[in-house]
C-alpha positions as a printed NumPy array, in Angstrom:
array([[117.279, 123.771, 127.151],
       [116.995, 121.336, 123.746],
       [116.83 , 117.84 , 125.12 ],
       [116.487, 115.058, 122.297],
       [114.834, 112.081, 123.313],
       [116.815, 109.476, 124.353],
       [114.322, 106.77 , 123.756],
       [111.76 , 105.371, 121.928],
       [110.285, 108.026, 118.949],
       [106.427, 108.04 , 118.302],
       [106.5  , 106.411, 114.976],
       [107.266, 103.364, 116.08 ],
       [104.944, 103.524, 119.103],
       [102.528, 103.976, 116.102],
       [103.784, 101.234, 113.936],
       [103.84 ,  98.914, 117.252],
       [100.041,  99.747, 117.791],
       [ 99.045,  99.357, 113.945],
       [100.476,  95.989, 113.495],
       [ 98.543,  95.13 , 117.159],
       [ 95.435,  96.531, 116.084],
       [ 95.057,  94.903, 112.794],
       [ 96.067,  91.677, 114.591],
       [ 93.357,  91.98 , 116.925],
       [ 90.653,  92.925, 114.985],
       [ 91.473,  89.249, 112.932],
       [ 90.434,  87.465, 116.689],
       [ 87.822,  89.557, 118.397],
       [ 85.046,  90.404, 115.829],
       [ 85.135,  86.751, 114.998],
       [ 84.732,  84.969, 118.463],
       [ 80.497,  85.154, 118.685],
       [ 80.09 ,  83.934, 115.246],
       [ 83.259,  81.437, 114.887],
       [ 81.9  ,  79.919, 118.607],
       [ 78.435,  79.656, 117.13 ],
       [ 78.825,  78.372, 114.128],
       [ 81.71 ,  75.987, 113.957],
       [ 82.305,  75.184, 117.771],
       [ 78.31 ,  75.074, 118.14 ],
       [ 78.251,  77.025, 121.892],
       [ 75.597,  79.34 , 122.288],
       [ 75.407,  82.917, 122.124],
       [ 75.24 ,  82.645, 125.81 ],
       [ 78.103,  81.096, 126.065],
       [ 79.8  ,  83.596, 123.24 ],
       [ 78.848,  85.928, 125.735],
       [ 80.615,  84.751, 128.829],
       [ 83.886,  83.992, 126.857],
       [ 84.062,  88.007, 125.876],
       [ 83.305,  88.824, 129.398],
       [ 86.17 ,  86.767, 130.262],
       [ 88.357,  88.07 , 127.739],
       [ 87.487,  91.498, 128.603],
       [ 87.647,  91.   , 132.313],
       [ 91.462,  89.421, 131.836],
       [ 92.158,  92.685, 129.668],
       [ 91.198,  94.383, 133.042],
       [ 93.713,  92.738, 134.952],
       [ 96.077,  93.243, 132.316],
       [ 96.   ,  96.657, 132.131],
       [ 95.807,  97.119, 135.695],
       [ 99.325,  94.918, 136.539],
       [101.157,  96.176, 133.527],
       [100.361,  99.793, 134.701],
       [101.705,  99.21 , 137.936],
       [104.469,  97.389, 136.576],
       [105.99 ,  99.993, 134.118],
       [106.584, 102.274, 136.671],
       [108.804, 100.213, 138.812],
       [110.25 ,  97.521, 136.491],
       [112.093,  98.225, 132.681],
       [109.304,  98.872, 130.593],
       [111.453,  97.599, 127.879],
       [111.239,  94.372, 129.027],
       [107.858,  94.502, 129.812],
       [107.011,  95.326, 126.997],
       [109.373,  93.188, 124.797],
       [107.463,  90.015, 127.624],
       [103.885,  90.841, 126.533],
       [104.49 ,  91.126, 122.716],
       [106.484,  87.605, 123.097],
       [104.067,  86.104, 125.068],
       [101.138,  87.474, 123.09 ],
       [103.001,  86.129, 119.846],
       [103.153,  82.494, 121.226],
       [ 99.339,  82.165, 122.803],
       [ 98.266,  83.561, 119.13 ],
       [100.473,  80.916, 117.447],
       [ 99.006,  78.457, 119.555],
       [ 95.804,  79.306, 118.474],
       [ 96.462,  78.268, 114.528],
       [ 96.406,  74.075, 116.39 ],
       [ 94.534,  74.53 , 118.996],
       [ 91.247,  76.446, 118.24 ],
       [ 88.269,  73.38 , 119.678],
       [ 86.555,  73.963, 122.389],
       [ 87.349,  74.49 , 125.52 ],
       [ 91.109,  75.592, 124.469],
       [ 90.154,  78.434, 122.329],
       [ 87.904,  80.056, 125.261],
       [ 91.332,  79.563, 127.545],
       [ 93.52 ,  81.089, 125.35 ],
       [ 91.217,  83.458, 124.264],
       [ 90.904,  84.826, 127.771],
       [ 95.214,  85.182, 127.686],
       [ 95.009,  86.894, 124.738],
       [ 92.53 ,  89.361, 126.612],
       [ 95.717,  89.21 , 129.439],
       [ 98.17 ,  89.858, 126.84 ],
       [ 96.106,  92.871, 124.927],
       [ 95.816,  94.617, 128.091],
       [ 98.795,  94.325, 128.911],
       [100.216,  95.822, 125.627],
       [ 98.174,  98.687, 125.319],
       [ 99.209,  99.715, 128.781],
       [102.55 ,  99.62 , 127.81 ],
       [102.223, 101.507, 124.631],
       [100.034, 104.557, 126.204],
       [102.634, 104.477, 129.247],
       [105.397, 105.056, 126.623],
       [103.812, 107.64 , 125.09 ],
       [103.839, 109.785, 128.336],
       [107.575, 109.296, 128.22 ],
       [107.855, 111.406, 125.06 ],
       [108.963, 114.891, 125.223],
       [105.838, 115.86 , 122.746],
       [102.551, 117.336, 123.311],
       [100.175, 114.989, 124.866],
       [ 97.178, 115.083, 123.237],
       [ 99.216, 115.249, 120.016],
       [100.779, 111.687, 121.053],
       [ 97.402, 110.471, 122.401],
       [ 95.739, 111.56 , 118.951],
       [ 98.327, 109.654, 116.973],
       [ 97.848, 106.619, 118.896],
       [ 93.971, 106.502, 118.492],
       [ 94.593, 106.84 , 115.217],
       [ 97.199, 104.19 , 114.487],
       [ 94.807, 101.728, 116.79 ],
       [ 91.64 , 102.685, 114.431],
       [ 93.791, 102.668, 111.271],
       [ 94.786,  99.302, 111.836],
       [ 91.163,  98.254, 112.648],
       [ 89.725,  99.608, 109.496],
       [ 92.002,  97.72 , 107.685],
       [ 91.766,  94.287, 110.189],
       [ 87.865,  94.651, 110.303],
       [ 87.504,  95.137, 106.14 ],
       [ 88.997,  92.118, 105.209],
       [ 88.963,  89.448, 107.957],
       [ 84.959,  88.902, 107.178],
       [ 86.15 ,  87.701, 103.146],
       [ 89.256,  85.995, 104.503],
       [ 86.563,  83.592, 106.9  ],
       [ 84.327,  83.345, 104.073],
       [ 87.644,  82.066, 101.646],
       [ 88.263,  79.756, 104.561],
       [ 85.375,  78.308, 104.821],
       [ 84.885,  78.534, 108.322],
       [ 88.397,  77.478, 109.298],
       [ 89.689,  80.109, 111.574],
       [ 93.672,  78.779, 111.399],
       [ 95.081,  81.023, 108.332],
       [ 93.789,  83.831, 110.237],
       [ 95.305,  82.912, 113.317],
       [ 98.507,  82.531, 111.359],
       [ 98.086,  86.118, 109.746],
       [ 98.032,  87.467, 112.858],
       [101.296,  85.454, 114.853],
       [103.   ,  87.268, 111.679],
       [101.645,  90.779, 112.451],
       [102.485,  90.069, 116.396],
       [106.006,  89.111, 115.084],
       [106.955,  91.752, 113.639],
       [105.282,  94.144, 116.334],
       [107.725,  91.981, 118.877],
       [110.897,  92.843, 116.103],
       [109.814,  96.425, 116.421],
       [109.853,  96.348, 120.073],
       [113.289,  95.038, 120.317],
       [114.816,  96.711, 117.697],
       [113.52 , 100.792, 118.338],
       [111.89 , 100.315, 122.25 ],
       [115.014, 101.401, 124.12 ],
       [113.579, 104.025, 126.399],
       [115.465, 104.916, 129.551],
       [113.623, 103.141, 132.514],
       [114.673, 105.969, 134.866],
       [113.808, 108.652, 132.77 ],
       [114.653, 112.367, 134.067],
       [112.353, 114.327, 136.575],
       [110.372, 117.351, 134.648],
       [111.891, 120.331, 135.604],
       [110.344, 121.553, 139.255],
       [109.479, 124.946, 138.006],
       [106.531, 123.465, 136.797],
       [105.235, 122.486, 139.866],
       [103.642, 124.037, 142.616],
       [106.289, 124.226, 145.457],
       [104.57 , 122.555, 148.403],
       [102.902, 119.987, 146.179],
       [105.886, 118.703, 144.309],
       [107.705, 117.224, 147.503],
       [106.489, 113.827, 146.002],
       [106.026, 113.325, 142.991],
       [104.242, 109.845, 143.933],
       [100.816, 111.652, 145.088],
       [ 98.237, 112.804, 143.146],
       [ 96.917, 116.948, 144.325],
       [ 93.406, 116.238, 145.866],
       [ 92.468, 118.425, 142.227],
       [ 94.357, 116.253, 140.46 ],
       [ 93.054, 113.184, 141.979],
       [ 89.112, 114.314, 141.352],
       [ 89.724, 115.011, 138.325],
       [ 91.442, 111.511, 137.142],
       [ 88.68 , 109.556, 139.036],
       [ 85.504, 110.841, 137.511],
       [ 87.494, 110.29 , 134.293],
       [ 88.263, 106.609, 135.104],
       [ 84.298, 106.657, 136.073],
       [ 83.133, 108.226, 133.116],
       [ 84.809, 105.852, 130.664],
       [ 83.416, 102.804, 132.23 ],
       [ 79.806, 104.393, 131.997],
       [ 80.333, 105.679, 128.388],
       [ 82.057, 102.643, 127.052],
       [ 79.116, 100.435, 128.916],
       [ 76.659, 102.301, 126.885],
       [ 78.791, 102.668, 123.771],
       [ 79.224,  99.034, 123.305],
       [ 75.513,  98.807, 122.798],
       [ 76.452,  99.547, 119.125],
       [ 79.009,  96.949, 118.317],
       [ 76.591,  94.515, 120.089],
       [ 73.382,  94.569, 120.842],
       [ 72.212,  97.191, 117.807],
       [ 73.177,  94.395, 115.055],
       [ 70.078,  92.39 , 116.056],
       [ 67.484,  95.611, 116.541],
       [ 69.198,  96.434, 113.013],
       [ 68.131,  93.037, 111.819],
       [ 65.334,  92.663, 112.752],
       [ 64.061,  95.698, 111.297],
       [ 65.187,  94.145, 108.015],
       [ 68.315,  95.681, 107.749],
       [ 71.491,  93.59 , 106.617],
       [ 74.601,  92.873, 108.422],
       [ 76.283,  93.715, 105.362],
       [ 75.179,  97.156, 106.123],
       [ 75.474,  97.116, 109.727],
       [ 79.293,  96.149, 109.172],
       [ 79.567,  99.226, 106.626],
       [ 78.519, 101.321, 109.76 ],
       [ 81.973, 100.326, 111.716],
       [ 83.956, 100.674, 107.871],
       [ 82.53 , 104.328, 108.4  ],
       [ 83.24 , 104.668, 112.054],
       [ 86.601, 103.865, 111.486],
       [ 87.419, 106.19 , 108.108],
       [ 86.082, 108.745, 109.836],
       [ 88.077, 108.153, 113.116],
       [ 91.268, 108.411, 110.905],
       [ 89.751, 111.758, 109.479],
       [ 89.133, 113.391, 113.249],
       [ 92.178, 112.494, 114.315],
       [ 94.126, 114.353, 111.864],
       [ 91.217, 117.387, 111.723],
       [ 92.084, 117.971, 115.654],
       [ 95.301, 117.461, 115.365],
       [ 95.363, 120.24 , 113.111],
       [ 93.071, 122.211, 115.219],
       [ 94.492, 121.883, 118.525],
       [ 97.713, 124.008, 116.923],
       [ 95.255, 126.671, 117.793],
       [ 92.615, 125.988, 119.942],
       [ 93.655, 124.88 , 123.056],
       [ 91.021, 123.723, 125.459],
       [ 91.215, 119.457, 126.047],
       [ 88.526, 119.428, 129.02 ],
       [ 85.876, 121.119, 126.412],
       [ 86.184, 118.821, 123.897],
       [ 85.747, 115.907, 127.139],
       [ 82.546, 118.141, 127.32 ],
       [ 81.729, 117.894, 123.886],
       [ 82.529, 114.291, 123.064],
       [ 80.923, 113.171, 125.875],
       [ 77.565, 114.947, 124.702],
       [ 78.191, 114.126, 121.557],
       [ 77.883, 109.874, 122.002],
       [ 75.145, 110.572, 124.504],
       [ 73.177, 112.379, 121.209],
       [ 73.992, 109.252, 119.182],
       [ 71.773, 107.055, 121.26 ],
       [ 68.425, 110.028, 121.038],
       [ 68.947, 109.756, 117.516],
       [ 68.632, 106.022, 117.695],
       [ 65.195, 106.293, 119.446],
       [ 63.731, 107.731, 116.156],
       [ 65.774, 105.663, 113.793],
       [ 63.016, 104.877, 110.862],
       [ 65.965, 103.978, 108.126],
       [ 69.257, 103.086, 107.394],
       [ 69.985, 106.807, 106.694],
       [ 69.213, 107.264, 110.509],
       [ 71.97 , 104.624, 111.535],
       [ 74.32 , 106.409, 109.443],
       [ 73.9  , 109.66 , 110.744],
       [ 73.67 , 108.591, 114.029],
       [ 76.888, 106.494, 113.638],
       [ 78.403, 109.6  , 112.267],
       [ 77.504, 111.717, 115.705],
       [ 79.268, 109.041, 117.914],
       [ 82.412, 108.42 , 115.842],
       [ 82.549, 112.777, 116.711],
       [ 81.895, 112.012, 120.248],
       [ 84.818, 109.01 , 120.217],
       [ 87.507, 110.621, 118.544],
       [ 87.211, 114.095, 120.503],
       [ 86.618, 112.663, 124.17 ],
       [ 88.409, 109.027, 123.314],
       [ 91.618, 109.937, 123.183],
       [ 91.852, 113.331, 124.789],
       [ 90.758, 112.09 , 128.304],
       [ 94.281, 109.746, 128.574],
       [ 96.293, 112.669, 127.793],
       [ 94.323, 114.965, 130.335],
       [ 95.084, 112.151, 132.933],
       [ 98.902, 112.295, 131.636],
       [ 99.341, 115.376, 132.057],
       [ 97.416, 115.53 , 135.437],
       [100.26 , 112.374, 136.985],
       [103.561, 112.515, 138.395],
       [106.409, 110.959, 136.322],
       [106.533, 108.62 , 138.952],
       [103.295, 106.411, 138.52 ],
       [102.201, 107.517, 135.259],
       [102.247, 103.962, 133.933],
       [100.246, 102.916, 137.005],
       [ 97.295, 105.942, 136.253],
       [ 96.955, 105.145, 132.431],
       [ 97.013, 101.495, 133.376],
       [ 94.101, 102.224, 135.866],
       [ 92.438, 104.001, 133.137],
       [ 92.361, 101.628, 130.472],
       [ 91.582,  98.775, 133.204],
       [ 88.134, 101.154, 133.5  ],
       [ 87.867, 101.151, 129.706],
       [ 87.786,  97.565, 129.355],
       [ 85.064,  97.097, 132.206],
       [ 82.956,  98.975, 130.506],
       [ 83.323,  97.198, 127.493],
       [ 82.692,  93.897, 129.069],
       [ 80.066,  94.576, 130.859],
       [ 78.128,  96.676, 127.975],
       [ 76.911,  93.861, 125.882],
       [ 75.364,  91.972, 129.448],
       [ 74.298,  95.475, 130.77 ],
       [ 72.196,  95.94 , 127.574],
       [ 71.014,  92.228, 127.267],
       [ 69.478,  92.342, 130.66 ],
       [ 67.42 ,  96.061, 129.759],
       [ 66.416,  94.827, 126.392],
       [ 65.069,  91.244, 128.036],
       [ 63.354,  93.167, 130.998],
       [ 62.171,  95.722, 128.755],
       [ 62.676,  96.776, 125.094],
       [ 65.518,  98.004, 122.635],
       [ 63.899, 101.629, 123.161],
       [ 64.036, 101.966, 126.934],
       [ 68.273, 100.507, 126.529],
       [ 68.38 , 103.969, 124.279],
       [ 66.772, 105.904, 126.586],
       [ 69.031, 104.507, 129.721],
       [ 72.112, 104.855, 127.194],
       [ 71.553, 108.207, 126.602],
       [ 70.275, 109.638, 130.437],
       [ 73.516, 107.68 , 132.019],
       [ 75.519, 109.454, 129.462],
       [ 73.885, 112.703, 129.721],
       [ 73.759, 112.77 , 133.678],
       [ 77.547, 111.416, 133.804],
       [ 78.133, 114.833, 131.649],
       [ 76.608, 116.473, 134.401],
       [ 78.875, 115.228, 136.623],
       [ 81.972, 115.672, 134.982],
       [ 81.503, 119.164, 134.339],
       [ 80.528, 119.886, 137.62 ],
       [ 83.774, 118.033, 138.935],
       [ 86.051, 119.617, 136.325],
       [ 85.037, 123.132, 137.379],
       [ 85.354, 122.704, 140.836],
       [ 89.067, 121.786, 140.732],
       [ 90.34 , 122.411, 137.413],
       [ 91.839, 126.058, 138.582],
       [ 93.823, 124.033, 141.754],
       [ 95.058, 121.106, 139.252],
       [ 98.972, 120.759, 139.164],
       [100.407, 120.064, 135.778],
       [103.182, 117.562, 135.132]])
């Protein structure tokens, strides 16, 4: 049977997450120097703030998750972007220390939070998966290339003063809030998927996981802490090795314009591509790989051509495994407690990413910049290992939904 969708369509999903992600690439990429060199706090103490904004991202993602399956996502939604909007605002007055750290860390809350919401919507729609997780990774990266290009000039302009940023970005989280009122009206008790697709004696509930399933979404969860651990060795701990190798940060910044042009350029290659080809868990396989190879190439990185090409290996591994792993996990959850299993996910995305920059500090002070690579790349490598081995043990027994 036809069945329109009653709800929300995907372009505003993707105009909700573009107007988020170039909001919150004006706060994040700013906190280490902004503390540093106008609050005077240490990069220590830069450090602990973005652990605590990472770790309330955790928490964010984890309730909201939870939360959209029970509550009206609507208004859950509708909450965060409202509540996100007024902390931000706040920000443009109140930006000293110790009241940026605090609302900082709520903004973390908030950002968590939101994305939840937004993946957990896009399981609602009646569309491909990994076509709708695709899209999203590329509104999110859009929206960063653009956020991440100009906020550096904009805190030059301002001297310093972080305000007219923070007042960009209430605006952007304004009118993400308008489009969440105005086109968010999904169902909250949307319609079962029709039982033929299930296997008979495992669709009596559709509120537990298959023991298949339920492998196969954990060593996920598992594997994106571990790769985003390693992977946020780059957007940390690789601009200082870059520097002090007498490389600029003008050119280490270029390295995340590319990452992000060429994120935008994947996304639309394999979404052309998977018309065709349709085989998600290889290109987990692949992407995985693929980031793990970044970080060899690093250990023999004599030039800035070496950065580049290296840079250009993981931005293949992000966009194929990235995005493709939520929609595998999707499609692998009952209707029932879908928002709770993406929410899980991206709770085990962000504690990798908090714990990254401290995970490599600790290697590189105990040992050297060389022996972080080679740990980055056998964790990676050896998690592959694990996920393929997982994958083919229950991938034949996994029950689709």
């Amino acid at each position: 049977m036809n069945r329109q969708t009653k709800g929300i369509e995907l372009k505003w999903l993707l105009l909700g997450m573009f107007f988020g992600s170039i909001g919150n690439s004006f706060v994040w990429p700013l906190t280490t120097i902004y503390m540093h060199e106008q609050l005077h706090e240490s990069l220590t103490v830069s450090g602990i703030v973005l652990l605590f904004y990472s770790g309330a991202n955790v928490v964010g993602s984890y309730i909201s998750g939870l939360l959209f399956d029970k509550r009206n996502p609507r208004h859950l939604m509708l909450g965060g972007t409202i509540a996100a909007t007024i902390v931000i605002g706040a920000m443009i007055f109140f930006n000293g220390w110790p009241i940026y750290a605090i609302l900082l860390t709520a903004i973390g809350f908030f950002n968590g939070w939101i994305i939840t919401m937004v993946n957990s919507f896009g399981t609602r729609l009646h569309k491909d998966g990994r076509y709708v997780f695709n899209m999203l990774y590329f509104a999110n990266n859009l929206g960063m290339v653009i956020g991440t290009t100009i906020v550096g000039p904009l805190y030059q302009h301002a001297h310093g003063n972080i305000s007219p940023l923070f007042t960009i970005t209430t605006i952007l989280y304004i009118l993400f809030t308008i489009v969440v009122f105005v086109y968010f009206r999904e169902d909250p008790h949307p319609a079962a998927v029709d039982p033929e697709r299930f296997k008979s004696d495992e669709a009596e509930t559709t509120t537990k996981l298959p023991r298949a399933n339920l492998w196969i979404t954990w060593i996920f969860f598992v594997a994106l802490c571990v790769v985003w651990t390693m992977y946020e060795q780059w957007s940390s701990n690789l601009s200082v090795f870059m520097t002090e190798q007498g490389i600029s940060m003008t050119k280490y910044s270029l390295l995340w314009t590319l990452n992000g042009v060429l994120i935008v350029i994947m996304q639309l290659l394999l979404t052309w591509l998977n018309r065709w080809h349709n085989n998600p868990y290889a290109q987990v396989f692949i992407g995985i790989f693929t980031v793990g190879f970044s970080f060899v190439l690093l250990l023999f990185a004599k030039s800035y051509a070496w950065y580049v090409i290296a840079m250009v290996i993981l931005t293949i591994g992000e966009a194929t495994a990235f995005p493709t792993m939520p929609a595998i996990v999707n499609s692998l959850s009952p209707v029932d407690v879908k928002g709770k299993y993406q929410g899980i996910l991206n709770a085990f995305s962000s504690l990798g990413k908090a714990f990254g920059p401290l995970f490599g500090g600790l290697i590189i002070g105990a040992a050297s910049y060389h022996i972080l690579f080679v740990v980055c790349a056998v964790s990676i490598f050896v998690m592959e290992i694990i996920v393929w081995a997982v994958v083919q043990l229950n991938k034949s027994r996994t029950v689709k939904y």
